[in-house]
VEXDREN-2710 file (C-alpha; in Angstrom, 1 decimal):
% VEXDREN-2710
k/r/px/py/pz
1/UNK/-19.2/-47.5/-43.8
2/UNK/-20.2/-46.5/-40.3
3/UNK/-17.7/-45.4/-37.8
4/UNK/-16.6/-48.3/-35.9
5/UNK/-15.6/-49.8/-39.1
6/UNK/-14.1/-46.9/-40.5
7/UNK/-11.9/-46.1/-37.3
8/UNK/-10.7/-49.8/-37.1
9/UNK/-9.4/-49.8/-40.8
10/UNK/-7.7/-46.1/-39.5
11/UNK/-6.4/-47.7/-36.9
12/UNK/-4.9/-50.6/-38.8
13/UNK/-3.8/-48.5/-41.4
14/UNK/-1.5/-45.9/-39.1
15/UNK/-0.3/-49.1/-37.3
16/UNK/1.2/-50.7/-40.4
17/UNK/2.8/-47.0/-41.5
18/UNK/4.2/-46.9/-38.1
19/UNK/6.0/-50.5/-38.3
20/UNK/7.0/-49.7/-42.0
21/UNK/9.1/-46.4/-40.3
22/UNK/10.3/-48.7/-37.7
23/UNK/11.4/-51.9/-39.6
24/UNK/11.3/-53.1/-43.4
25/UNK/8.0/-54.3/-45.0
26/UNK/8.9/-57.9/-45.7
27/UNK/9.4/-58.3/-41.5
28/UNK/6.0/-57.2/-40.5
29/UNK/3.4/-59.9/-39.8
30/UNK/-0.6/-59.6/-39.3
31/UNK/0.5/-60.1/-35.5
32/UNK/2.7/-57.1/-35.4
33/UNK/0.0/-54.7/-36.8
34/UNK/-3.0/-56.3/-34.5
35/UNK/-0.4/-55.8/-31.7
36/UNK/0.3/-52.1/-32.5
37/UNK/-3.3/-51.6/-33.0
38/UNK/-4.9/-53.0/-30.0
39/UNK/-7.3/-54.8/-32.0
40/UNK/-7.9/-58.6/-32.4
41/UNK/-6.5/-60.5/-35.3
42/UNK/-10.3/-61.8/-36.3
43/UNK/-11.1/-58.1/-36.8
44/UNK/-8.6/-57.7/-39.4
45/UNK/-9.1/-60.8/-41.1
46/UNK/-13.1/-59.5/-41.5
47/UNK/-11.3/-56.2/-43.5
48/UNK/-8.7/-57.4/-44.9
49/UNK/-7.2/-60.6/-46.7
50/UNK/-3.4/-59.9/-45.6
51/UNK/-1.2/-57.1/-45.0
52/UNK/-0.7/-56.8/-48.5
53/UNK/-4.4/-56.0/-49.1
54/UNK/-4.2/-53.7/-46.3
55/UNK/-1.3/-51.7/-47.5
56/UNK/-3.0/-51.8/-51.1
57/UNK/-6.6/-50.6/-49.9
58/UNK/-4.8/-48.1/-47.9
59/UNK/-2.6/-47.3/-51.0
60/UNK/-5.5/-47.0/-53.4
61/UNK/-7.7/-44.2/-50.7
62/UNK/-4.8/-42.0/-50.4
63/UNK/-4.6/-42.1/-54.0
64/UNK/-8.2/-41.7/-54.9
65/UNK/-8.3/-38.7/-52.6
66/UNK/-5.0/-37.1/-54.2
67/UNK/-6.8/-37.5/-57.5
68/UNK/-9.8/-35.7/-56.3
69/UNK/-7.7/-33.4/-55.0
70/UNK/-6.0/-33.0/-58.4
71/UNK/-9.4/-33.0/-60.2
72/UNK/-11.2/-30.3/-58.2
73/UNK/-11.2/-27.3/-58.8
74/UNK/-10.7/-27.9/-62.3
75/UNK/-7.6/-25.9/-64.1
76/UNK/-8.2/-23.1/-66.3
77/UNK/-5.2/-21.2/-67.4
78/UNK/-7.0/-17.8/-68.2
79/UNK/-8.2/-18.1/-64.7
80/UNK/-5.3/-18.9/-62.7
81/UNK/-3.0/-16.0/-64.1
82/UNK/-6.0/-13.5/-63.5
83/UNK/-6.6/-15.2/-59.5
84/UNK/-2.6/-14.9/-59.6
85/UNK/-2.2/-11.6/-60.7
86/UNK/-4.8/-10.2/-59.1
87/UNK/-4.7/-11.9/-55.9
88/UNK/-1.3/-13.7/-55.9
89/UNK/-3.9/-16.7/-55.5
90/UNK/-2.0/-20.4/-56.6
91/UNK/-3.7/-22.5/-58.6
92/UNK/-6.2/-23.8/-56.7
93/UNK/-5.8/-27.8/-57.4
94/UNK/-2.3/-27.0/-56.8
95/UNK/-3.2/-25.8/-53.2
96/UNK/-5.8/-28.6/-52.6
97/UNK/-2.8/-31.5/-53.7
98/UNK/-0.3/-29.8/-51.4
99/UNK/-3.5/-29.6/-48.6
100/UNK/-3.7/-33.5/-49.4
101/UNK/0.1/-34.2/-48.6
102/UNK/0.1/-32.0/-45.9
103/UNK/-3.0/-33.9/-44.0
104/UNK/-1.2/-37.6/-44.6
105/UNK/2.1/-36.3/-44.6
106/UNK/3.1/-40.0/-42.1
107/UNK/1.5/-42.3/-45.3
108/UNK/3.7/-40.2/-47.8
109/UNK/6.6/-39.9/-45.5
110/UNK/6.6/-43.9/-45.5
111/UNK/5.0/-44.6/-48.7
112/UNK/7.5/-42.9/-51.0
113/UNK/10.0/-45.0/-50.0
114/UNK/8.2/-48.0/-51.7
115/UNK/8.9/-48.3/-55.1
116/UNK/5.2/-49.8/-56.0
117/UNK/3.6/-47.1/-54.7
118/UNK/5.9/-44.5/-56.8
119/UNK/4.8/-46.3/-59.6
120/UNK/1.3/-46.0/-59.0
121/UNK/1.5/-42.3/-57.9
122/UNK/3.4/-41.5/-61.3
123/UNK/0.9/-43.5/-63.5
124/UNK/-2.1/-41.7/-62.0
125/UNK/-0.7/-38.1/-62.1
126/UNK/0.3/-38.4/-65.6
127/UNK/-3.2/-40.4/-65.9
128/UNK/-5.1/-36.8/-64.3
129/UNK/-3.0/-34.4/-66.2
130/UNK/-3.0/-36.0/-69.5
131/UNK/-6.9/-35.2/-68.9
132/UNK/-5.4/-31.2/-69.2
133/UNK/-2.9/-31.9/-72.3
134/UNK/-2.4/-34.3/-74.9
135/UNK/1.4/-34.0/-75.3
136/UNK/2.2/-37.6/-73.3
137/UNK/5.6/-36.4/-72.9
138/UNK/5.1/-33.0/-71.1
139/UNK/2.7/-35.0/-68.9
140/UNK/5.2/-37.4/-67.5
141/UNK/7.6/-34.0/-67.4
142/UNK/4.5/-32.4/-65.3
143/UNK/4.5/-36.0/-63.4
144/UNK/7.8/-36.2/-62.3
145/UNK/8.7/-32.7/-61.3
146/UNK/5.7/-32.8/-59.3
147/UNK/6.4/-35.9/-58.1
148/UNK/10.2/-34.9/-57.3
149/UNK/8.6/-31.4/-55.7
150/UNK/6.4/-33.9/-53.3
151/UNK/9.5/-35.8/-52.1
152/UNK/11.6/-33.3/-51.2
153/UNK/8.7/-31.4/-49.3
154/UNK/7.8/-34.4/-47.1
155/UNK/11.7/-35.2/-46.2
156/UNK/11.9/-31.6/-45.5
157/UNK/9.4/-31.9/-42.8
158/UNK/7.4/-29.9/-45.0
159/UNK/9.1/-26.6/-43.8
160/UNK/7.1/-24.4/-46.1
161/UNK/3.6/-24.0/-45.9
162/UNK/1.2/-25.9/-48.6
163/UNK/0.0/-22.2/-50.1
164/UNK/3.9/-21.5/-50.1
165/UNK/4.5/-24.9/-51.8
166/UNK/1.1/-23.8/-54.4
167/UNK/2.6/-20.3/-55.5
168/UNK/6.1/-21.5/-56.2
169/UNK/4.2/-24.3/-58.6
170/UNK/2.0/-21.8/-59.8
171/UNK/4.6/-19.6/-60.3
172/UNK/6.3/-21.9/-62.7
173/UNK/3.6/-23.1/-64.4
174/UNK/2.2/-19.6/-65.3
175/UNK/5.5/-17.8/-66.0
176/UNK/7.5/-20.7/-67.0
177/UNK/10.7/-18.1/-68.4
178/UNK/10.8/-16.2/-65.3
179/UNK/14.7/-15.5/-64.0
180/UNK/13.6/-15.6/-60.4
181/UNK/10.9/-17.4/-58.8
182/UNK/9.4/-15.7/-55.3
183/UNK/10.8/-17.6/-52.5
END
């Protein structure tokens, strides 16, 4: 995709997040988002098909990039109470998701008000750590804390820092019987 493309679809993208924290979904129209973008309505017809398919393409990138951010580095346990206890390093997907949030904190700060979207955010994190464990029901567990941890960060105004965010995880993922988690 070269760059004129790519920043158009950017540009339609943030303008639809920005109307979706001013007014409900349902009220928006094509002409609202070309509007807010600056950009002519035949240029977002040649992208997308409506402003469902935009909100769904630009549903389905920040997704694929949280699961690449889930996937890489990949989790060893061995490893990550060694980098802990050593170096008080978090677990390093655990850094790289909060990283993610962090860097489209406006698409989650809207987004996780949509119920659809919460749906698909649970189904792929249980999807990515069910990759790490077979026990279905500790994944959804994993799925929803996590899930829970996310949206209480991002209506916090993310106050803590994303490696703050990663060692408190880390913490309770790797010394799960702890009495007192760092703060």
């Amino acid at each position: 995709m070269n760059s004129r493309v790519l920043k158009t679809k950017i540009s339609l993208m943030n303008a639809l997040l920005d109307l979706m924290s001013e007014k409900k979904y349902e009220s928006i129209t094509v002409r609202d988002i070309v509007q807010k973008a600056g950009i002519n309505r035949s240029t977002f017809y040649l992208h997308f098909l409506d402003k469902e398919d935009l909100k769904e393409q630009n549903s389905n990138f920040i997704l694929d990039k949280l699961r690449e951010a889930i996937q890489y580095p990949s989790f060893n346990f061995e490893e990550a109470i060694r980098d802990y206890e050593e170096r008080q390093q978090p677990i390093s997907s655990l850094l790289a998701i909060f990283r993610h949030i962090q860097e489209y904190f406006e698409f989650y700060s809207v987004m996780l008000g949509e119920k659809e979207f919460q749906q698909k955010l649970d189904e792929m994190i249980k999807e990515e750590l069910f990759k790490f464990s077979i026990d279905k029901i500790r994944c959804a567990y994993n799925a929803g804390g996590l899930i829970g941890l996310i949206r209480y960060w991002v209506s916090s105004d993310m106050e803590k820092s994303p490696e703050h965010m990663a060692k408190w995880v880390t913490q309770v993922i790797l010394y799960p019987n702890a009495s007192q988690l760092n703060e």
